[in-house]
N, C-alpha and C positions, 0 to 999 in steps of 0.2 A: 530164553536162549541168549548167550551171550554172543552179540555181532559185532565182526571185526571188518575193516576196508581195508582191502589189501589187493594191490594191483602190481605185475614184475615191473610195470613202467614207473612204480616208483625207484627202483634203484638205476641210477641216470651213471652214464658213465663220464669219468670225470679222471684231469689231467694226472700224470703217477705223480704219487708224494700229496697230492692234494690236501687239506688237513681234517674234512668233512666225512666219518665213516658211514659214507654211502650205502655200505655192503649190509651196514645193520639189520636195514629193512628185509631182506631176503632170507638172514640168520637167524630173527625172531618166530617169526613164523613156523622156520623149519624146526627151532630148537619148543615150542609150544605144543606142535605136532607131534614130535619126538616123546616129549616129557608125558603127551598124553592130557594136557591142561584142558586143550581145545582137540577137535576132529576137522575134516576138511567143509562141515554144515554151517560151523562159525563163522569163516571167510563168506564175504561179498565182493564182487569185483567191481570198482564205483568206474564211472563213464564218462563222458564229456559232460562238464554242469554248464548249462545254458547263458549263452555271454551277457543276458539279461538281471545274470543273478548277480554274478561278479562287477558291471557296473552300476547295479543298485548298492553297492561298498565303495567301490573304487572310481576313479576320476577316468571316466572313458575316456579322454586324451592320452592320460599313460598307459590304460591297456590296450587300446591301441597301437599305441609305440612298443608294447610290447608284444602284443602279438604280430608284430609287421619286423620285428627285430632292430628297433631303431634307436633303442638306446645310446646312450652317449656310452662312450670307455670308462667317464668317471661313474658314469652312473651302474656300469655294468660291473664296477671293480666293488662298488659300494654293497653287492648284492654279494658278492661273495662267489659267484658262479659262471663258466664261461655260456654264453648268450647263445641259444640254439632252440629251433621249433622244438627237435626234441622236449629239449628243458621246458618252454612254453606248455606242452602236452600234457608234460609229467604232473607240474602244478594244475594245471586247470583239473585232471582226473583227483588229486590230493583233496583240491574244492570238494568238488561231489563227491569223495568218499566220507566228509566231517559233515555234510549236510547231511548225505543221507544214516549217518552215523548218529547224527541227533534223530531224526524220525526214527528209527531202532528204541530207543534211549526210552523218546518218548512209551512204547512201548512195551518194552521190558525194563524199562529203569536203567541202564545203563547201556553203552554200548560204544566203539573203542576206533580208532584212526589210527593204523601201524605206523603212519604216518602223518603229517598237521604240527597244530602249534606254530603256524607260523607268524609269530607275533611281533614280528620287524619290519612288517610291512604295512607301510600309511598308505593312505588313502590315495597317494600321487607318485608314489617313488620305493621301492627295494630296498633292505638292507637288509648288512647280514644272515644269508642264506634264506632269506625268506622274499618270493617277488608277490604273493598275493596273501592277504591272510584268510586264512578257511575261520580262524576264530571268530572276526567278525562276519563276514559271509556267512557262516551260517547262523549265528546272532539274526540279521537282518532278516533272512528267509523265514526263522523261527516266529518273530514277529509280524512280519508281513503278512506271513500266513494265519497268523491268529492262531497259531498252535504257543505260543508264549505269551506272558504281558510282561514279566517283568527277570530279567534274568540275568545271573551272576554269572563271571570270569573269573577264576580262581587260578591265577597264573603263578606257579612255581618255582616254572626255570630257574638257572640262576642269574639271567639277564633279566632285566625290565620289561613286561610287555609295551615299550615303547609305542609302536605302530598300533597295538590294539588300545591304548589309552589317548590316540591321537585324535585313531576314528568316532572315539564314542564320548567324547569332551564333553559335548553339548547334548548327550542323548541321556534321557533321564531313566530310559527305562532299562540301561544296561549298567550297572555295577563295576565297574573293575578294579578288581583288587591283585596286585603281585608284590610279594614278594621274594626282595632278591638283593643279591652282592651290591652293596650300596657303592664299592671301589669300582665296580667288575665297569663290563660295556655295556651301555653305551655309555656312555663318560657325559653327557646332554640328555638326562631323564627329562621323561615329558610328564605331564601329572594325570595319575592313576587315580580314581575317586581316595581309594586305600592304596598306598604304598609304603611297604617297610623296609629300609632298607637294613642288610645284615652287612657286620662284620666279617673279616676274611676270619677262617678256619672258625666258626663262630660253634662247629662240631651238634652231635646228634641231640644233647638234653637242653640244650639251652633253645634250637632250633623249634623240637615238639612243643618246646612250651611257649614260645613263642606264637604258633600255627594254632595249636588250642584255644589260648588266651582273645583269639580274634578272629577263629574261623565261628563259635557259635555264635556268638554276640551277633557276628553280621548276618547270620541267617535268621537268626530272630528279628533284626533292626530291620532287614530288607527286605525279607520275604520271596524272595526268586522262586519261582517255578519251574526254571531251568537252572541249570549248573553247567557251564564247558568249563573242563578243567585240563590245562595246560603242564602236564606232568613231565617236566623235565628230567634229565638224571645226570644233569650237568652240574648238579649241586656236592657229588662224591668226590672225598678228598681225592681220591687218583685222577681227577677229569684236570686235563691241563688248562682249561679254559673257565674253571668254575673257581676253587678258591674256597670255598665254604668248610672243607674236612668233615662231611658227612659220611658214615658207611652205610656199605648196601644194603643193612640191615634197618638204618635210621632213615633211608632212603623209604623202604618198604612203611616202614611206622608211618611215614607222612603220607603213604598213600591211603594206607588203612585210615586212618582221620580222616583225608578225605569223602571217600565211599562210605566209609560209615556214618556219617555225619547226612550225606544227601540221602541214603539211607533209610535211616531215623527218621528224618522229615519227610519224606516219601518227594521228594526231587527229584524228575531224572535229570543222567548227566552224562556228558558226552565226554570223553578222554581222548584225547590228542598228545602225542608223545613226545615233541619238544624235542630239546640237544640231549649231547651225551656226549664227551668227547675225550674219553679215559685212553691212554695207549694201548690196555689191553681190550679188546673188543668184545670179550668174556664179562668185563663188570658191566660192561654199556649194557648187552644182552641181559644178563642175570639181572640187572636192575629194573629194564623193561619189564621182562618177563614175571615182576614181582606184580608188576600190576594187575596184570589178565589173571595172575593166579588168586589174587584179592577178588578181583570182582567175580571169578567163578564160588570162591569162599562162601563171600557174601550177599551175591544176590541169588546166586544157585543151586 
């Protein structure tokens, strides 16, 4: 069975005009339900993940400061979000819905975070809309626990997994590979073991063969046992903030590569949904929702 995390407290309310569509996470869901993709037995509702987990990732000085609200302004301007327990909440429940999304995974080969991907978030500091990353957080849990040994990040977005390539510099047994808008943001790439950077509007055939050309080789060269995979849909020409000229259809092709490919090799893999940030709120959704319709396809 295909399991999704999905909690209301992820859609956080946020100032009007804001640039972030918040509202996604409550559309997806109802628009999967609707279409009949999933039923209400998919959903899981993830919980508070234990502050034990979050600073075996993270520099317990800054989760502290964040969870005490103490941020500085620059530092709270840098995340992209205005600073509230609320907000605190929302993320720490995001945490444990990608943690326990991989144990699912583990078990059915796949399984999904309506929300996650927050891959802008280092070890000591926020950015861009992301204050903790579930990506690696749940990495570490995976290993810790000795449910992993050696396992791949396949980050797509169209930004850089910047913060998740910051935490896992020095760690051998995590992989991380993105890529993304070599123009795009962060404008200060950190180094990914594999990063590719693309061209603006670099569009859908030259992208697939790109993602082909390096997505088997490194599962052969690496061997992971896990897969979190970081599926943005900020990669489509309509996304103001992406740049790349993908459609939603080329969108889909790279997911299906993905899921087929961990697959094939009998990997599971946890999905995390990343940005989106097209003006009409229809492509975000229909791109999303290409995913969950893939991985009922193919592993169900």
């Amino acid at each position: 069975m295909l399991k999704i995390a999905y909690s209301p407290i992820y859609t956080h309310p946020l100032p009007e005009g804001h640039r972030f569509p918040m509202e996604k996470y409550d559309l997806l869901p109802e628009q999967l339900l609707y279409e009949g993709t999933v039923d209400t037995e998919n959903f899981f509702e993830p919980n508070v993940l234990d502050d034990k987990w979050i600073v075996n990732t993270h520099d317990s000085k800054y989760f502290e400061k964040l969870r005490n609200l103490e941020l500085s302004r620059s530092e709270i301007r840098k995340t992209g979000f205005p600073l509230s327990q609320q907000l605190i909440n929302r993320e720490i429940h995001i945490m444990h819905g990608s943690v326990q999304a991989s144990l699912f995974a583990l078990k059915f080969g796949v399984a999904m975070n309506i929300a996650g991907g927050t891959h802008h978030a280092f070890t000591d500091r926020g950015e861009g809309f992301c204050l903790l990353n579930d990506i690696a957080i749940s990495a570490n849990y995976l290993l810790d626990n000795k449910l992993a040994e050696r396992i791949l990040v396949v980050d797509l977005d169209v930004h850089q997994g910047n913060g998740t390539a910051q935490i896992f510099e020095n760690q051998s047994n995590v992989f991380t590979f993105s890529m993304h808008g070599a123009s795009n943001y962060p404008m200060h790439k950190e180094q990914s073991d594999l990063d590719i950077g693309l061209p603006d509007k670099i569009g859908d055939k030259a992208y697939l063969q790109i993602l082909i050309k390096n997505l088997e080789p490194l599962i052969d060269n690496e061997q992971p046992d896990f897969i979190i995979y970081q599926c943005g849909v900020d990669v489509l020409d309509s996304d103001k903030l992406g740049r790349l000229g993908m459609s939603i259809l080329g969108c889909k092709e790279r997911d299906r590569i993905v899921l087929e490919s961990a697959k094939r090799h009998q990997i599971p893999i946890m999905c995390c949904m990343g940005g989106g940030y097209s003006p009409k709120i229809s492509d975000i959704i229909e791109a999303h929702a290409n995913t969950y319709r893939l991985a009922q396809e193919i592993y169900f």
